[in-house]
C-alpha positions as CSV (number, residue, x, y, z in Angstrom):
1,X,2.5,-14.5,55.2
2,X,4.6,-16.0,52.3
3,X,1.6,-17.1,50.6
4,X,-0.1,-13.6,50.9
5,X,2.6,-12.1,49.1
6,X,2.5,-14.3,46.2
7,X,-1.1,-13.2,45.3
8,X,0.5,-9.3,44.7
9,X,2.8,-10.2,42.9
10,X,1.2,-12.9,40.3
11,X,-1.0,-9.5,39.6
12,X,1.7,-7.8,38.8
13,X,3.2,-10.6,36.7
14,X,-0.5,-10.4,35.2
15,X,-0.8,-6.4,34.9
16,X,2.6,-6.6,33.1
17,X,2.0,-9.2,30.3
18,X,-1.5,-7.2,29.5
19,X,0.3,-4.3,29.2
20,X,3.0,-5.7,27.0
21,X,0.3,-7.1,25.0
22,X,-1.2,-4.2,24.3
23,X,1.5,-1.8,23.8
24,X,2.7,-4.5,21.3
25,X,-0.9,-4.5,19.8
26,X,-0.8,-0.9,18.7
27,X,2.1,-1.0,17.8
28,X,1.6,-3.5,15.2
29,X,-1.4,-1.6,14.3
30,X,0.8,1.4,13.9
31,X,2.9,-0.3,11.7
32,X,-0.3,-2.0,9.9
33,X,-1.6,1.2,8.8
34,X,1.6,2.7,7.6
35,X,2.3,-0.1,5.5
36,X,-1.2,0.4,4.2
37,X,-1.0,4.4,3.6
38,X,2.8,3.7,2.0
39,X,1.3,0.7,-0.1
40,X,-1.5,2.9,-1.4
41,X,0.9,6.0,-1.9
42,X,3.4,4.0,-3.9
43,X,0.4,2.7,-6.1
44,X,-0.8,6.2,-7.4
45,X,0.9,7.1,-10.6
46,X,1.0,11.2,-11.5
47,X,1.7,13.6,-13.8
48,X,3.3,17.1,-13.0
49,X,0.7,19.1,-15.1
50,X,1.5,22.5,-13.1
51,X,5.2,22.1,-14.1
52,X,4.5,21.4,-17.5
53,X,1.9,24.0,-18.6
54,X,3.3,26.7,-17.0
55,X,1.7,29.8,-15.6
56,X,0.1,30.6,-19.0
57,X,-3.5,28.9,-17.9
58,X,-7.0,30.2,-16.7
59,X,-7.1,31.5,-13.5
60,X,-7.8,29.6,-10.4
61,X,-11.5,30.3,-9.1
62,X,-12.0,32.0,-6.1
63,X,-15.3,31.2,-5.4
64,X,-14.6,27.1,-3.8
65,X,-15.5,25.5,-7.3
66,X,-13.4,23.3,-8.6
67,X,-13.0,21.7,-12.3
68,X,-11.9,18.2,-12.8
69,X,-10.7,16.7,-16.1
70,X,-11.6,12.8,-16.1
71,X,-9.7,10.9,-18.9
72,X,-10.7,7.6,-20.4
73,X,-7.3,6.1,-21.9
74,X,-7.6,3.6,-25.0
75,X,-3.5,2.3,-24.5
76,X,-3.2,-1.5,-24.8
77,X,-0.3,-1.6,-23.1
78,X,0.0,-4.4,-20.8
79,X,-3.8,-5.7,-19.5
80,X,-5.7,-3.7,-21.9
81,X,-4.4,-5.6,-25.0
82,X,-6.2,-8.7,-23.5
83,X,-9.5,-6.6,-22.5
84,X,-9.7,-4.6,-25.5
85,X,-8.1,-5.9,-28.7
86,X,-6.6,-3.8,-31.1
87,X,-3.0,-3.2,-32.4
88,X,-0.4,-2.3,-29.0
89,X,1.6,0.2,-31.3
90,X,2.7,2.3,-28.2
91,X,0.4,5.1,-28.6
92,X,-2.9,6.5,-26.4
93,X,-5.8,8.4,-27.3
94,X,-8.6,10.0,-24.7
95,X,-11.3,8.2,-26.7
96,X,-13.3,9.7,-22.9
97,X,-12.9,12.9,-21.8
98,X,-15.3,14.7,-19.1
99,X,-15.2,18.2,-17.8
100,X,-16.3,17.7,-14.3
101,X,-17.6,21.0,-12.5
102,X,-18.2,20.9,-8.8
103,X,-20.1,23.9,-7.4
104,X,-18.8,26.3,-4.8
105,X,-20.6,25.0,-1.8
106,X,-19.9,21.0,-3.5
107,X,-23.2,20.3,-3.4
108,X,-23.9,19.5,-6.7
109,X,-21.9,18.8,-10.0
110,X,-21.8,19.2,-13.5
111,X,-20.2,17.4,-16.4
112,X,-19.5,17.9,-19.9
113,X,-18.4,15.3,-22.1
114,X,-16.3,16.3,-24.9
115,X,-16.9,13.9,-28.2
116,X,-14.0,12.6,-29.0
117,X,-14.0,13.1,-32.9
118,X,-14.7,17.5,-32.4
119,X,-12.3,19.3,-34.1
120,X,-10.7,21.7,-32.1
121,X,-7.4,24.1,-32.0
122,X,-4.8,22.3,-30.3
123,X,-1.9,24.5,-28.8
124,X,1.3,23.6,-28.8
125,X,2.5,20.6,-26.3
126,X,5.6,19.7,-25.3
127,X,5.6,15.7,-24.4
128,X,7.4,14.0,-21.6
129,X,10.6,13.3,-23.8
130,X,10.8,17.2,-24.3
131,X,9.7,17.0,-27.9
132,X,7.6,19.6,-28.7
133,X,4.7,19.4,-31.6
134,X,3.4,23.5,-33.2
135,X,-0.1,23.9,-32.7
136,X,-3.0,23.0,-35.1
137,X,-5.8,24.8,-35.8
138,X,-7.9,22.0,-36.3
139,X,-7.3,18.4,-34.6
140,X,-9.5,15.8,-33.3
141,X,-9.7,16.3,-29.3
142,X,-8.5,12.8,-28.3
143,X,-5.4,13.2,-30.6
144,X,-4.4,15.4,-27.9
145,X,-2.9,13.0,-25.8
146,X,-1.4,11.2,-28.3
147,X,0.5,14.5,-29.5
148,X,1.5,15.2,-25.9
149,X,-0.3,13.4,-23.0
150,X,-2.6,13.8,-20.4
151,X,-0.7,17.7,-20.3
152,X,-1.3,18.5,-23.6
153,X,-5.5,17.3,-23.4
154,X,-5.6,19.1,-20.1
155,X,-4.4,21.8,-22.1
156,X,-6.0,21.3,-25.0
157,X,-9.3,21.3,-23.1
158,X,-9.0,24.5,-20.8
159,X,-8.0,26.2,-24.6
160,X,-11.6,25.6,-25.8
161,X,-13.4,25.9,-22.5
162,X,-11.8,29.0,-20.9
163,X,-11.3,26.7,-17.5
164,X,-8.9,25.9,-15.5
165,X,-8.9,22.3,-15.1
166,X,-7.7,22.3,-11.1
167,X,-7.3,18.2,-11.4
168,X,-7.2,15.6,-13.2
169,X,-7.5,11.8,-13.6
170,X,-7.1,8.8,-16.2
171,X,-8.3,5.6,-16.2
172,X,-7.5,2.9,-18.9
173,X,-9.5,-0.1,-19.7
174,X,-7.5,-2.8,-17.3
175,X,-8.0,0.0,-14.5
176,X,-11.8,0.1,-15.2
177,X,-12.7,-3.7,-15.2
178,X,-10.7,-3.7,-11.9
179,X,-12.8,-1.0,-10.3
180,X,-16.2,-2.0,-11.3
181,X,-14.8,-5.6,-9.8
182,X,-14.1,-4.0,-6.7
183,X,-17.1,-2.9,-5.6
184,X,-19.1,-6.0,-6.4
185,X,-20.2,-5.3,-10.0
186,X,-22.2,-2.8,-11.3
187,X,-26.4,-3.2,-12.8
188,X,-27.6,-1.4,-15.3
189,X,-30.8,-2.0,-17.7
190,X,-31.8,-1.9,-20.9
191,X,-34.6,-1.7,-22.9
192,X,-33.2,-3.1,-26.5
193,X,-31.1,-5.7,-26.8
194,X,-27.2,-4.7,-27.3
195,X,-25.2,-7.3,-29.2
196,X,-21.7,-5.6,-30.4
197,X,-19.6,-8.9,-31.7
198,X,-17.1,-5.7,-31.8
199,X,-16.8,-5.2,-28.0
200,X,-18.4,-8.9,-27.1
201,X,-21.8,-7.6,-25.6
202,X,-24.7,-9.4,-25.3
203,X,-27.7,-8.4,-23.5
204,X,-30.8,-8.9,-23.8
205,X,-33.2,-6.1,-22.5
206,X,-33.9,-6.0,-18.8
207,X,-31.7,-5.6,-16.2
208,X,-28.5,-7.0,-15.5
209,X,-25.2,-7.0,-13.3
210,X,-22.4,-6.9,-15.2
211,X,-18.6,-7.5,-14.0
212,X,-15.2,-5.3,-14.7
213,X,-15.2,-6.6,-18.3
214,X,-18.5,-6.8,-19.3
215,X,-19.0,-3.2,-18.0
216,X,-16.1,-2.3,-19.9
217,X,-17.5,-3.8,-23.0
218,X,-20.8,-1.6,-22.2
219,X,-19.0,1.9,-21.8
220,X,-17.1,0.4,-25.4
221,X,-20.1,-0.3,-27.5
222,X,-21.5,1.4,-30.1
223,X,-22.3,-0.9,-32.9
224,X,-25.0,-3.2,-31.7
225,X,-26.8,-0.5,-30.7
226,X,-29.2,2.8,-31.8
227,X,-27.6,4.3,-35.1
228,X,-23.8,2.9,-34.2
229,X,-22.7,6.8,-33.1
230,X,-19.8,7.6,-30.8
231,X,-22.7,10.1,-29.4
232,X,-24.5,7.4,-28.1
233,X,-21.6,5.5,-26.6
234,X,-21.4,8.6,-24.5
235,X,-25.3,8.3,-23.5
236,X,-23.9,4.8,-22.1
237,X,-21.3,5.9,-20.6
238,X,-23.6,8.5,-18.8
239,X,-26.0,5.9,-17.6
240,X,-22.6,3.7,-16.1
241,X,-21.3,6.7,-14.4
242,X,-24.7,6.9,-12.5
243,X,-24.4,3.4,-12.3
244,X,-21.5,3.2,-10.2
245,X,-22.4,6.3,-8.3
246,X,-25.5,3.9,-6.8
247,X,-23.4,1.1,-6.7
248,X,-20.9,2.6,-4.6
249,X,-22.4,4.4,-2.2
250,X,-24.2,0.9,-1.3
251,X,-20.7,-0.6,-1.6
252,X,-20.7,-0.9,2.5
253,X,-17.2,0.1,2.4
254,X,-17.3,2.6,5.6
255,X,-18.3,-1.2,7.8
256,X,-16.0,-3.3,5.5
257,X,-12.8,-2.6,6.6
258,X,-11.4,-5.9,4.1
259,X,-13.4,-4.4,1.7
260,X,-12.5,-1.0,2.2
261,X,-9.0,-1.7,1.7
262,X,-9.0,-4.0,-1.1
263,X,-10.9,-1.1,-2.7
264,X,-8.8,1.6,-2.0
265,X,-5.9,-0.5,-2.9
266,X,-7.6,-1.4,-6.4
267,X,-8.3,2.3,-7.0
268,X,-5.4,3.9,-6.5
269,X,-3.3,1.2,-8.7
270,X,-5.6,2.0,-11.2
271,X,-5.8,5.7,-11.8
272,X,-3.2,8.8,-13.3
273,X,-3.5,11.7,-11.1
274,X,-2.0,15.4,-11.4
275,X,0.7,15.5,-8.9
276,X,-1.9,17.4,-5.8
277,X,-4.3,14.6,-6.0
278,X,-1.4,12.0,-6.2
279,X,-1.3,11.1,-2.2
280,X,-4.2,9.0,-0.5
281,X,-4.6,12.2,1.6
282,X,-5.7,14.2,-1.5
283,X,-7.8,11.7,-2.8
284,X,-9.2,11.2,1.0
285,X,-10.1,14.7,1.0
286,X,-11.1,15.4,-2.9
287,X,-13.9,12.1,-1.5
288,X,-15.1,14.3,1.4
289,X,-15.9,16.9,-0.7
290,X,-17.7,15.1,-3.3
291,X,-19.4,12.6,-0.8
292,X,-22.7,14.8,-1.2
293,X,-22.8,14.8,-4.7
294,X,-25.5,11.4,-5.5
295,X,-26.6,10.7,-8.8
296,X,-29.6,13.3,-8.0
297,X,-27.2,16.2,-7.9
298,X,-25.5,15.6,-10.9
299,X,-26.5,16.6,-14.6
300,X,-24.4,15.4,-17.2
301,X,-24.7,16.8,-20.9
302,X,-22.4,15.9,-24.1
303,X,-21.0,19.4,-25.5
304,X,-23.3,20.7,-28.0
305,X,-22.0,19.4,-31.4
306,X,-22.5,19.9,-35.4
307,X,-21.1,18.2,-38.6
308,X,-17.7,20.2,-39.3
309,X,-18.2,21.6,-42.6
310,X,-15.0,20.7,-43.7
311,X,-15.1,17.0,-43.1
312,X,-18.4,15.1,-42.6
313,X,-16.6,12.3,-40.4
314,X,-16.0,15.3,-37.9
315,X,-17.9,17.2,-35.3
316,X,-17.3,20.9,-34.3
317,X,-19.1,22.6,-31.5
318,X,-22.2,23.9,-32.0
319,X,-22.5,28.0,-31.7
320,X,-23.8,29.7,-29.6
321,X,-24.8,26.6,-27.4
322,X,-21.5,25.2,-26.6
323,X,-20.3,28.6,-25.5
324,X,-23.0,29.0,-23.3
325,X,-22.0,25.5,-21.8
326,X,-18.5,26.6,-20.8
327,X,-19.8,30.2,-19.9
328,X,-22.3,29.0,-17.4
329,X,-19.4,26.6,-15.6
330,X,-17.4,29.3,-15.4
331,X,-20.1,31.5,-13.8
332,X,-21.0,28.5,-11.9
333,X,-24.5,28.6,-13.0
334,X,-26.7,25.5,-13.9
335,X,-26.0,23.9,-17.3
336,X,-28.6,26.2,-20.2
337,X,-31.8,24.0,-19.7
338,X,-32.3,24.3,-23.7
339,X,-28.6,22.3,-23.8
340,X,-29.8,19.5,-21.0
341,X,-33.3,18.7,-22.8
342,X,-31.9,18.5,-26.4
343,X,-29.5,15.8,-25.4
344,X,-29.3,12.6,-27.5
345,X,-31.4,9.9,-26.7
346,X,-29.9,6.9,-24.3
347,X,-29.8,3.9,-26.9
348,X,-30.3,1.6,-24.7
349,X,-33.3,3.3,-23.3
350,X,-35.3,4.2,-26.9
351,X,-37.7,1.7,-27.3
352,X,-37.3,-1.0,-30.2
353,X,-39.5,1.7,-32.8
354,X,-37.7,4.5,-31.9
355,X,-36.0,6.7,-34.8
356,X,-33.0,8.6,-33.3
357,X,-33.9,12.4,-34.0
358,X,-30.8,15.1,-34.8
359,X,-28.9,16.6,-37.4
360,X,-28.1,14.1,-40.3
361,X,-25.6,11.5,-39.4
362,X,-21.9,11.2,-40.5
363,X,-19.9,8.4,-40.8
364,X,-16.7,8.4,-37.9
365,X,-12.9,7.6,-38.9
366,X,-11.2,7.1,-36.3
367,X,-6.9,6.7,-36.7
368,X,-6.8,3.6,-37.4
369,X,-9.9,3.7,-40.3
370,X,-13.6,3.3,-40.4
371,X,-15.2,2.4,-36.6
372,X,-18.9,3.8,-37.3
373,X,-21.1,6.6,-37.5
374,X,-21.5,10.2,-35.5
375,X,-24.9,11.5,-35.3
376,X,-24.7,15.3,-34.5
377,X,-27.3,16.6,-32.3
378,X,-29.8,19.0,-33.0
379,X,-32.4,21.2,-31.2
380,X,-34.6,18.6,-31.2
381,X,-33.2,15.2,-29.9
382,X,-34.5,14.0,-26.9
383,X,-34.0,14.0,-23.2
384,X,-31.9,11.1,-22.0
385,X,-33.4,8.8,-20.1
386,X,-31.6,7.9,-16.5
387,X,-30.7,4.0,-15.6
388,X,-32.9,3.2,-12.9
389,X,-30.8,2.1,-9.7
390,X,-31.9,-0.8,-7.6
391,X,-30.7,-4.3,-6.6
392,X,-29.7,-6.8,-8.9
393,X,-32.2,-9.0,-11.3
394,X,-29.7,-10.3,-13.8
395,X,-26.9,-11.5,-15.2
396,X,-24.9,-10.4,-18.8
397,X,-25.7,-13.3,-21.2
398,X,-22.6,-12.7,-22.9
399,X,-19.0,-13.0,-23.1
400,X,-16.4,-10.6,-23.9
401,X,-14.2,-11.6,-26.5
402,X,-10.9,-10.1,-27.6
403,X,-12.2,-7.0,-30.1
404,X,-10.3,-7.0,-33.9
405,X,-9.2,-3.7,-33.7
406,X,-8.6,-0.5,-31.8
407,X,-12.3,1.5,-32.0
């Protein structure tokens, strides 16, 4: 009889432990996951733009679209000194600055990218020390953030497009190596060879998979490629954002919960956000909205630009074109197809005997002197051509060595 209450009561004994066990498990895993959603919180760096622009701003649309201002920061503070070269005087420019517009139903998306050298009116910005600089009625675009940071080229850029910008983000050059790195590198191909002893590039034509700073150097270059313009750096910079677009969505993140996380935890230590998108739940549910959106549903255009009469190293927009850029986001209409065919030509697509076609070019001064040469584009430039995705064939010949100077 004794022994046949001993069997009860191990199972008990048993029962209790697993239970134990398990109760502690979850609880762990509790605490797991809100280390991780405080870790990636805390990580996320942000900028009040709603409480320092005011109410004075475009209206909100009502219709589900959505603009999103994407900033490409040239600061060498801290890591980008080392990536980049170039003097670390304290100051940033948006030498990258896209107008991202996602349609009402976000199926598909359009982006502008604003050369950095247009002259445009700049209003009046206040920074984050409270200093406030008068408006201008003609300044370079990326001087912008310089004058008054990522407020003042939000503002700056809903100003000349009539938009509200409902978001934004910035990324520097530390933050971008660390991305591409993330999710395993990044191919892209080339039909010329690129050798820029300004950014370190090397490449040979064909395709290759590049690393964080060897796609960094790509987005960078300009000089050992096509006619040295800062309108074909944006061509490139085109063909990497479709890049990463294939690359990512083959990441395997979704079955790769390591991966997943030392992604997400890369990402959000390496962006600036407005304050709404500065929470891993925004961003969570800014992705789900955009998760459609494949290189296939997105047409990307630089803003329709001119020599400025008043100085040949500038650009202005080009009239009536450019207006009928930003009028066409606002009315959430397709891009003008006369705008999207008479894009400059992808350098790194033309073939060796190609002759760049456009309006005359212009040499480019940037802040710090010389750094190359605009070409402005005319009604007859070509098509860009699109990096074609697929696995990797290659690998970057080149290293990428400190650059002299800021470009």
């Amino acid at each position: 009889m004794a022994e046949h209450k001993r069997v009860p009561n191990r199972r008990r004994r048993l029962l209790r432990v697993a239970a134990c066990a398990f109760a502690a498990l979850v609880v762990l895993g509790a605490g797991a996951a809100g280390y991780a959603y405080y870790r990636l919180n805390a990580n996320i760096k942000s900028v009040d733009i709603d409480a320092r622009l005011g109410t004075s701003r475009p209206p909100t649309a009502t219709d589900g679209s959505f603009n999103l201002l994407v900033l490409g920061s040239d600061s060498r503070a801290g890591g980008n000194g080392g990536l980049a070269g170039g003097d670390a005087d304290g100051t940033a420019r948006s030498d990258t600055a896209m107008v991202v517009h996602v349609n009402q139903d976000h199926s598909r998306a359009d982006v502008v990218s604003i050369p950095r050298d247009t002259l445009v009116p700049r209003p009046e910005c206040t920074d984050a020390g409270g200093r406030t600089t008068p408006a201008a009625k003609r300044a370079m675009f990326n001087s912008a953030y310089e004058t008054g940071g990522a407020a003042c080229a939000v503002k700056t850029a809903e100003q000349i497009s009539g938009l509200r910008m409902d978001h934004y983000v910035e990324v520097d050059f530390e933050g971008f190596a660390r991305v591409v790195d993330a999710i395993g590198g990044v191919t892209v191909t080339t039909a010329v060879a690129i050798r820029d002893k300004d950014s370190g590039l090397d490449l040979p034509p064909g395709e290759h998979r590049l690393d964080g700073e060897q796609a960094l150097a790509f987005v960078r270059t300009r000089h050992g490629v096509g006619d040295g313009s800062d309108l074909g750096r944006i061509e490139l910079q085109k063909q990497m954002v479709r890049s990463l677009l294939d690359q990512a969505g083959g990441a395997g993140l979704l079955t790769n919960p390591a991966k997943l996380w030392s992604t997400g935890d890369t990402l959000t230590r390496s962006i600036t956000t407005d304050s709404a998108l500065a929470s891993v739940n925004s961003l969570v549910g800014l992705a789900e909205e955009l998760k459609g959106i494949g290189p296939d549903r997105l047409t990307m255009v630089t803003l329709p630009v001119v020599t400025a009469p008043s100085d040949p190293d500038r650009v202005v927009q080009q009239q009536p074109q450019a207006d009928q850029v930003w009028a066409a986001l606002k009315g959430d209409r397709p891009l003008p197809s006369a705008v999207v065919v008479a894009q400059p030509q992808n350098p790194a697509q033309a073939t060796p005997t190609a002759t760049p076609t456009g309006a005359p070019k212009a040499p480019v001064k940037g802040p710090a002197g010389p750094t190359g040469r605009a070409k402005a584009p005319g009604a007859t430039a070509t098509a860009p051509a699109t990096a074609p995705a697929g696995a990797p064939a290659g690998t970057a010949t080149g290293t990428v060595p400190t650059a002299p100077a800021r470009r």
